[in-house]
N, C-alpha and C positions, 0 to 999 in steps of 0.2 A: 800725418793727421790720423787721431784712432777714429778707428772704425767700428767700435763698439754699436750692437743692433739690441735694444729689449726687445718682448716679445711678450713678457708675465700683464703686458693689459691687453692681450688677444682674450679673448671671454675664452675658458675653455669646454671641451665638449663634457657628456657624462661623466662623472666620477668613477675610474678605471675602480676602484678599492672597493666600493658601494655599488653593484649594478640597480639596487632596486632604487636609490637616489633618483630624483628628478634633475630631469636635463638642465644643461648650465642656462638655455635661451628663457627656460620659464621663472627659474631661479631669479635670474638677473628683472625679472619684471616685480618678482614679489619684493625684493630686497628695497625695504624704505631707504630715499633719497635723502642724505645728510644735507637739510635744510634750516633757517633758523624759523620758529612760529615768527609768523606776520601779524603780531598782538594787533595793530589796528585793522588791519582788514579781519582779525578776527571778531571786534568789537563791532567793526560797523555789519558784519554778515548778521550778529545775530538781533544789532535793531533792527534790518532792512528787513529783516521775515518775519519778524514776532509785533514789531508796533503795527503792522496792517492790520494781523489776525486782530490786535487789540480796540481796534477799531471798529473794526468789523462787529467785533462782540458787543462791542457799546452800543452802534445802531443797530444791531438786531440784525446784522445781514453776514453772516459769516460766512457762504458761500461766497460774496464780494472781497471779502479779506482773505478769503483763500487765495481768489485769482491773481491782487495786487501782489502776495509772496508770494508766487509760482513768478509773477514778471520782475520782483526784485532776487530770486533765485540764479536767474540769466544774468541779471546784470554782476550779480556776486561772481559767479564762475568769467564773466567776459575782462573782469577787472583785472587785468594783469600788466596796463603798463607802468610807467613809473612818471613820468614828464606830466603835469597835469594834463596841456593841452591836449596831450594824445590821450588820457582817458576817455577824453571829452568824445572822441570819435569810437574808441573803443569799447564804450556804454550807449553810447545815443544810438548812433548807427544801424548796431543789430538790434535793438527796440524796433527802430521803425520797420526793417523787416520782416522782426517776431511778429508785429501789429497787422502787418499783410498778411502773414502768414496764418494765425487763427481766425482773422477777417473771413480769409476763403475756406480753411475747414470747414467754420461755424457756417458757411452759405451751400455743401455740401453735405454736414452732415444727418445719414437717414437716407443718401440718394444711393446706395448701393454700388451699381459699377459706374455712375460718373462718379462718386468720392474715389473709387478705387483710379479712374483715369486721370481722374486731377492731381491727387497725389504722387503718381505714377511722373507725372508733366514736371508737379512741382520739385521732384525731386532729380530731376535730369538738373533744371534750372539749380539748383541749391548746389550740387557736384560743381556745375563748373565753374559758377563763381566762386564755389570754393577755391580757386588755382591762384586765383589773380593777387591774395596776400594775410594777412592774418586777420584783421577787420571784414575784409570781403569773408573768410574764412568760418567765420563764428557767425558773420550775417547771413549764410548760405545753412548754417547750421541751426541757427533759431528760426528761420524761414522755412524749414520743413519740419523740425520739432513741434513749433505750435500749429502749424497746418494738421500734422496728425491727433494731436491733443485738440483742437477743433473740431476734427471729423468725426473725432471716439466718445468725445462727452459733449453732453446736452449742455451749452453753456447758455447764460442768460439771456432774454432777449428785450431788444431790437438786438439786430446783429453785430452794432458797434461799442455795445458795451463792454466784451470780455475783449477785444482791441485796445478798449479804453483803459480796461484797470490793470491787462499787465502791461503795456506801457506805462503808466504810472508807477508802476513796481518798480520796474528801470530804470525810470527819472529819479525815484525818490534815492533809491540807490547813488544814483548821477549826485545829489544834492547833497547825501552825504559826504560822497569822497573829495567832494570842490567845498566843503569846510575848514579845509588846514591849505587852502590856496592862498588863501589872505597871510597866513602865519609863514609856510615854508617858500613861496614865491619860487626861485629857479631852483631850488636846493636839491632838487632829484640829479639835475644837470649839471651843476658844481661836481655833487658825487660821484656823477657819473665820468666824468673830466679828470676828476683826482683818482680813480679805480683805475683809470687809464697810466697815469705818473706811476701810482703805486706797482701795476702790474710791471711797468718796463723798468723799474727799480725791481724786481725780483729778476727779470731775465738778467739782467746788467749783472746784479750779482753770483748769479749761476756761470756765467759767462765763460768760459774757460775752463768750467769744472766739466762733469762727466754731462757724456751727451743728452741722454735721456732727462737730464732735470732740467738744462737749458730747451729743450723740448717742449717739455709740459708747461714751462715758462712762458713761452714764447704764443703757445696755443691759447696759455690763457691771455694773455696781450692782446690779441687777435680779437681775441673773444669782449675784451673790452673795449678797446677802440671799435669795434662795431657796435657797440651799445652805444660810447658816447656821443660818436657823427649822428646816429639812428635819433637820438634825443636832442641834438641842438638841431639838428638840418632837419628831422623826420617830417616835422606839419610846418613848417610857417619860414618857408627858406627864401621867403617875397621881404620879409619884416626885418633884416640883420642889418640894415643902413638906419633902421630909425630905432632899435632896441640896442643901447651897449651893452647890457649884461651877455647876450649874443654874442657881438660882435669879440667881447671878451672872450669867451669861451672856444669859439670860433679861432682866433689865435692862439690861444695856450694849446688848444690842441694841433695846430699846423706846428706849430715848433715844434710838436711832440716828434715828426716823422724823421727828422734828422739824426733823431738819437733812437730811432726805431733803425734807422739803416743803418747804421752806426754797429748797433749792436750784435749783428753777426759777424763784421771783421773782426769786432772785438774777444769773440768767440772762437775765429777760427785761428787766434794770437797760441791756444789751450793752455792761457796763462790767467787768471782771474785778476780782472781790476781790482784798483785799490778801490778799499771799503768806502772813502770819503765819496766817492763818484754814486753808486748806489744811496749812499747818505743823502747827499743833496738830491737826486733826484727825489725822495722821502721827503726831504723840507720844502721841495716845490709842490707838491702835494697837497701837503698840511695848507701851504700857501694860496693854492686856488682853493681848494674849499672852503677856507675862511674866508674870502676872499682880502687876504691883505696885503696892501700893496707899498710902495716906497724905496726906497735905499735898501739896500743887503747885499752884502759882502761875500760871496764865492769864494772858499776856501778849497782848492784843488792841487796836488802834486801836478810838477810840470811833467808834459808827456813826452813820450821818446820813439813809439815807433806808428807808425800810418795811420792805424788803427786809434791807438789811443788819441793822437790832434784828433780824428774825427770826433769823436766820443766830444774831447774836451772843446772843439767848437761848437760842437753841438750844444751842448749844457750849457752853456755861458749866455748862446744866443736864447737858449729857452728860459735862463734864470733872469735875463734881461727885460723880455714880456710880459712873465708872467708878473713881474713886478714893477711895469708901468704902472703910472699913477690913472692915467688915459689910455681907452685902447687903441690897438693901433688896427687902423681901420685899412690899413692897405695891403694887411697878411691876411683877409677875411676873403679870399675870392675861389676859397675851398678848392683848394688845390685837387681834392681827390674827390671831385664827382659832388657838385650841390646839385639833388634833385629838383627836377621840373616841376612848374606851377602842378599843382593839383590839378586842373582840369585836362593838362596837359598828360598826366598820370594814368587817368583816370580813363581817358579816350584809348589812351595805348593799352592799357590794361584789358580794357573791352576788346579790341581788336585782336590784342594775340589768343587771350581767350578762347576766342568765336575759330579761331583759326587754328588753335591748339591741338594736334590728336590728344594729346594727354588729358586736358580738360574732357575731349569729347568720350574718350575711353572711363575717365572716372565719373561723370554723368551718366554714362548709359552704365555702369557697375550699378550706382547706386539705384538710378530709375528701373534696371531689374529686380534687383531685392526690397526695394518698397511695393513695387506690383506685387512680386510674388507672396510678402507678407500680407498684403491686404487682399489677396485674393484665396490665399487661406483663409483668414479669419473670417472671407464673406461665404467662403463653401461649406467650413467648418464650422462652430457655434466654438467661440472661448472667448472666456470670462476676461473682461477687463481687454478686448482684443487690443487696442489701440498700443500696450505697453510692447509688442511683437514690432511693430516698426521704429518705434520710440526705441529699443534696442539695435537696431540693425542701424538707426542713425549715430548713433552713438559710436557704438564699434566700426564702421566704414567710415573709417576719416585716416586716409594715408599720411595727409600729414600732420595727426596726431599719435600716429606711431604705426608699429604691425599691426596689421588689420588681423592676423594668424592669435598672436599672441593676447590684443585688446580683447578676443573672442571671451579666450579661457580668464584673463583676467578682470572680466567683466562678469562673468558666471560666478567665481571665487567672490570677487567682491560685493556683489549682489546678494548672495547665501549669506555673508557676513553680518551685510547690513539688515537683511530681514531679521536677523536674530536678535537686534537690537529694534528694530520696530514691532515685532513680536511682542518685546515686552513692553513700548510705549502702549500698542492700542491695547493690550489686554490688562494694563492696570493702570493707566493715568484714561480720567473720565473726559468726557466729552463736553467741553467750553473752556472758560478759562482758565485751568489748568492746564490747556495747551498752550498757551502765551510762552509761561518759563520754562518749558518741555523746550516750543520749538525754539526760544533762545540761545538753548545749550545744544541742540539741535546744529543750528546752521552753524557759531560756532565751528564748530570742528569740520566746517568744509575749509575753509581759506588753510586750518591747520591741516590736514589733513589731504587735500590737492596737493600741497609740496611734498608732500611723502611719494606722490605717484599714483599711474591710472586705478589700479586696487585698491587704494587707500579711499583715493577721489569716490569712486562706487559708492566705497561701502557707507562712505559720509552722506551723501546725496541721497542714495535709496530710502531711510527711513524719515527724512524731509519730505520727499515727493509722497509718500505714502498717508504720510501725515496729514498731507495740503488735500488726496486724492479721497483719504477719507473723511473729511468738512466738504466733501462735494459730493461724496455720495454713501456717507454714511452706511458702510459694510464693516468697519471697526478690522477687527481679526481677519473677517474672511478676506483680507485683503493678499493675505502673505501668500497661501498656496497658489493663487492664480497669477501673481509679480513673479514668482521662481518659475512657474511652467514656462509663464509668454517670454520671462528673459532667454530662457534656455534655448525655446524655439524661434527666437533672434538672432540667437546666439550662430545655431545650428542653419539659418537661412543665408549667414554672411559667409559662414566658412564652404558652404558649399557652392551660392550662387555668386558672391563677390569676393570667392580665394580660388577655389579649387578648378572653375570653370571657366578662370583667366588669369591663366598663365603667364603672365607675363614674367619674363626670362629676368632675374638676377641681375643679366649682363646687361639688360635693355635697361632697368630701371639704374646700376650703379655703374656701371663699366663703362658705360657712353659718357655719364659723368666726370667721371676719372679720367677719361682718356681726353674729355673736355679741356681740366686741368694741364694735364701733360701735354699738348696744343699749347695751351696759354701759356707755360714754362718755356716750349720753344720758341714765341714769342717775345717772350721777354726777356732771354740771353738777343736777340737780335737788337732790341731794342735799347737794352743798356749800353751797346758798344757800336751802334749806327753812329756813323760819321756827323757831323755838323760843320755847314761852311760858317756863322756868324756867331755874334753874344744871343740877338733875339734867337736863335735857333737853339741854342743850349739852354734856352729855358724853357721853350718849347716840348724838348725832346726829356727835360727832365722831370716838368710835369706827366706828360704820356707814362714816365718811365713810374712816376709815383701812383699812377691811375691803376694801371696796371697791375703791380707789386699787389695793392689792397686788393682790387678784383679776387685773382689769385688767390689770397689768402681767405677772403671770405668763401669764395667758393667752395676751398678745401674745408675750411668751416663746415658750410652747408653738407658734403660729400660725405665728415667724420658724420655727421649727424643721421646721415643716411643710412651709414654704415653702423652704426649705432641701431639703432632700429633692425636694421636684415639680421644682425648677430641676436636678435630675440625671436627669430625665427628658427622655423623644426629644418634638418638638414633637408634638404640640400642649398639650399638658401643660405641659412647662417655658416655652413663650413664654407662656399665659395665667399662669402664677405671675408671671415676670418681669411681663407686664403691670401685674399689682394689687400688685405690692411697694413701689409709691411710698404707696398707700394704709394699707400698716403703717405707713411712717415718720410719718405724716399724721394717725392717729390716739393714736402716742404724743405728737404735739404739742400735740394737744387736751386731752389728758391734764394737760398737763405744764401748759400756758396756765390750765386750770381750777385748777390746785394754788395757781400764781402767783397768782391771783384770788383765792381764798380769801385766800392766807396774805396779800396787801394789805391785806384787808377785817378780818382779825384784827387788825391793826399802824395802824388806822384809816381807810383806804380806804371811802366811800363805798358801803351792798352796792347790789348794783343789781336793778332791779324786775322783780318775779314776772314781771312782762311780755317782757320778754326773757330771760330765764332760758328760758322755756318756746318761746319762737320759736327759740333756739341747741337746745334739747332738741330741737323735732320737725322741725328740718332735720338732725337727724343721725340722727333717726329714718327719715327719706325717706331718706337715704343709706344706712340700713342695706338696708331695702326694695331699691334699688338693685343693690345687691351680691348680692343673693339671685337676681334675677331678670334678671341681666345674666351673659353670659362672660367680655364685654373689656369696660371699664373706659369709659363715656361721659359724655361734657360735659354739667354740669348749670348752669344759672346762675343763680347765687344775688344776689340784692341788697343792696348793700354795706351796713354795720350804719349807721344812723339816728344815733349817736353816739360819735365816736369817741374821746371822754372817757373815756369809763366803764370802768371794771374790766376788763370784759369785753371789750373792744374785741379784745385778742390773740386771744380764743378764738373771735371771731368771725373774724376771718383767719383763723385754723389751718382752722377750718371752710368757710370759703369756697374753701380752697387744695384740700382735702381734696373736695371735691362739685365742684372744677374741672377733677380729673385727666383728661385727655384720652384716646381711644383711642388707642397707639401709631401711630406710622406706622409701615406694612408697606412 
């Protein structure tokens, strides 16, 4: 078996050749994200903010149509999912929140130190519902956002008006994106179902070739079968007995899993299947997305060795379903985890919260840096104070990247963007000549968001500035005092929510990882645990599929961590860099265990409790390891007793993986 390791996607450190080069962590944030423009959400951003102003203009109230595009500005940024019904939550949700949240500014603002303790409160509260998932996330974020824009500007009164019209900004928002529901119906979810075929048609075909591309193959696999369970099962997993289009989707993707396990015996053959096998996975594809069903004929060479019958039972069973005429309602019982009712969710979610150090740690992060912000601007006199917290909320969001890194790329992009509102207020006049300003304006947010947090800034800044000045009419003098308060936002998060809490590296990623590496030695036990009956083999081979995905998502989650720490200043990003050979290291183990199995189904010899459980509690020492280590130390394992047996790959993966050395410094 080769043993070949990349290493050229470890981010590297400063430019040896170049000392005066900037660092590869701040690099890698500027460096715009290879995305496609999202022409309709760029169309709908720039009615959702410019038909309010225009309204506004018509009845004479243009501080009103400010506010309505300040609340359809949230809803532009919150729109990121793809399934309609989950916009639905993903728009509305944090409306109502935002609605609370300028509700209590507006009833504080003018009161001095209660504005500052309220704030202070509400932004403990906003932290830790931040934890519980991505809607809680952006509702935790619009809930203290408009709380401070509340407390900072004099908004209209009674006090439920400016609640009123940026919710309505939200909704109208909401009202545009559920326009093409009638026309695209499940089609996000079709796509997302066939991204799935399509990715394991790329792994299948890497298959046997060199390691590192059946790798990145497989990561992106991962990557999309969690998108597509996320979108058929995500909101409405009570509804799949009485919706087929569901219940359809719901199937094509359990057949998927066979040929997902399939596919590292097939890999570890380091012979590449024939092309027709990758083929028809491609034509099954095409086939769920359009959704056409009937008769079709499977054109497949006959297989010869473990690997490929799996491979070719697999595909026959999945070209069989997908091309029911009917779905088959008795492969829909989501073999791998149908989440719980919503309320059901939603209670747990509250509970671990409440119970979380982690929540309580990133609550009290954030409820110090808004105090301390606002108790600045109440000692000190600065212009436009409110944009000082307004920052610091922005930037203190862990999981929307480094907190280290969002700092300086929020400063960079902020200078960027005033350069261009600079020139909106000092030469486009004041009325409706802002209408096709902010058009082109908002515009370039939805484009501009996929490029990344820099990009996102720079787009956003001379919007808000635009909306800031119809509300208080300072034109120009707007710019010098948005660059001071960003900066000193900037400057409030790196020292009171970076520098003065520490939390170790190892505590945020290492515990993670070593979480994983647990889970792996779980899962060799569980693939090769005995079974006395048939019911017991189906039992254990669901668990054994539950499992498998957990694992892989979590490594998921773990890359993505580790993504973020490598945009951080040393010593942070070198110790990530360190242990990232040990992610690739454990999806190998992963993948070698799968191989094993799926041998041992196709006739393969299982191999004995006895080694099953010495592969199990050497990766239990490794996880051990990882917990109680920074950098990454040589452990030496003794080579496996036989190297016949099934098992033998997973004893390498395992040996490779407890071998990784400390870098040289």
């Amino acid at each position: 078996m080769t043993t070949e390791r990349r290493t050229d996607h470890i981010p590297p450190g400063r430019d040896r050749t170049n000392p005066l080069a900037p660092p590869a962590w701040l690099l890698a944030g500027l460096r715009p994200t290879a995305a496609p423009v999202p022409w309709a959400a760029v169309l709908r951003a720039g009615v959702a903010l410019s038909v309010p102003l225009a309204v506004g203009f018509a009845l004479d109230e243009p501080e009103y149509g400010a506010l309505v595009s300040m609340g359809a500005l949230s809803g532009v940024i919150g729109d990121t999912a793809d399934a309609y019904r989950m916009r639905v939550l993903n728009i509305a949700v944090p409306q109502l929140f935002g609605a609370v949240g300028v509700a209590l500014g507006t009833l504080v603002f003018g009161h001095g130190w209660l504005a500052v303790g309220v704030l202070t409160l509400i932004a403990l509260v906003s932290g830790m519902i931040s934890s519980i998932g991505t809607v809680a996330s952006v509702s935790g974020l619009l809930l203290l956002l408009n709380a401070v824009v509340g407390a900072g500007l004099p908004m209209p009164r009674p006090w439920w008006i400016a609640p009123l019209l940026l919710a309505a900004g939200g909704l109208f928002v909401l009202a545009l994106t559920l326009l093409g529901w009638p026309l695209r119906g499940r089609r996000p979810e079709r796509a997302a179902v066939a991204a799935a075929y399509r990715a394991l048609a790329d792994g299948l075909e890497a298959a046997g070739g060199p390691g590192f591309a059946y790798e990145d193959a497989r990561r992106r696999l991962t990557l999309a079968l969690n998108h597509a369970y996320d979108l058929v099962l995500g909101r409405r997993a009570r509804v799949h007995g009485r919706s087929p289009s569901l219940v359809r989707m719901l199937a094509q993707l359990n057949v998927l899993i066979p040929l997902v396990e399939a596919a590292p015996a097939a890999h570890l053959r380091r012979r590449p299947l024939p092309p027709a096998v990758p083929a028809a996975v491609r034509e099954l594809a095409d086939a769920v997305e359009e959704g056409r069903t009937g008769a079709h004929v499977l054109v497949l060479p006959a297989p010869h060795s473990q690997s490929e019958r799996a491979v070719d039972a697999a595909l026959r069973h999945a070209a069989a379903i997908v091309h029911l005429a009917e779905p088959e309602t008795h492969n829909v019982d989501d073999r791998l985890g149908r989440p719980a009712a919503l309320r059901v969710r939603a209670r747990r979610a509250v509970r671990d919260m409440m119970f979380s150090s982690a929540s309580w740690r990133y609550g009290l992060r954030l409820a110090l840096c808004i105090g301390l912000a606002q108790s600045l601007v109440s000692l000190i006199e600065v212009e436009r104070s409110y944009w000082v917290a307004l920052t610091v909320t922005f930037v203190l969001k862990p999981d929307f990247g480094s907190v280290f890194s969002r700092a300086l790329l929020r400063a960079l992009g902020t200078a960027a963007g005033l350069v261009l509102a600079a020139a909106v207020l000092a030469e486009v006049p004041r009325g409706w000549w802002d209408v096709p300003v902010m058009f082109a304006l908002a515009a370039l947010i939805p484009a501009f968001s996929a490029k990344g947090y820099a990009f996102q800034t720079a787009a956003i800044t001379p919007v808000i500035l635009l909306l800031s000045d119809l509300l208080n009419h300072q034109g120009f003098d707007l710019i010098r005092p948005r660059l001071l308060d960003s900066l000193i936002g900037c400057a409030i998060t790196l020292l009171a929510g970076y520098l003065l809490w520490p939390e170790s590296w190892r505590t945020r990623l290492g515990d993670r990882l070593a979480d994983c590496v647990d889970d792996a030695a779980r899962y060799v036990e569980r693939c090769f645990a005995p079974v006395a009956d048939e019911a017991g083999v189906r039992v254990a081979r669901q668990a054994r599929l539950q499992a498998r995905r957990r694992i892989y998502r979590d490594l998921s989650g773990v890359r993505s961590e580790f993504q973020r720490a490598l945009t951080e200043p040393p010593p942070t990003g070198a110790r990530a860099a360190a242990w990232w050979p040990l992610v690739v290291a454990v999806e190998r183990i992963v993948d070698a265990t799968t191989a094993a199995r799926v041998r041992v189904n196709h006739g393969a010899v299982p191999p004995a409790a006895e080694e099953v459980e010495r592969i199990a509690r050497e990766l239990r020492g490794l996880a051990e390891g990882v917990r109680s280590s920074v950098t990454p130390v040589r452990v030496v394992v003794p080579p496996a007793a036989d190297a016949s047996s099934v098992l033998a790959p997973v004893h390498q993966e395992v040996a490779a993986a407890r071998a990784i050395a400390q870098p040289v410094r």
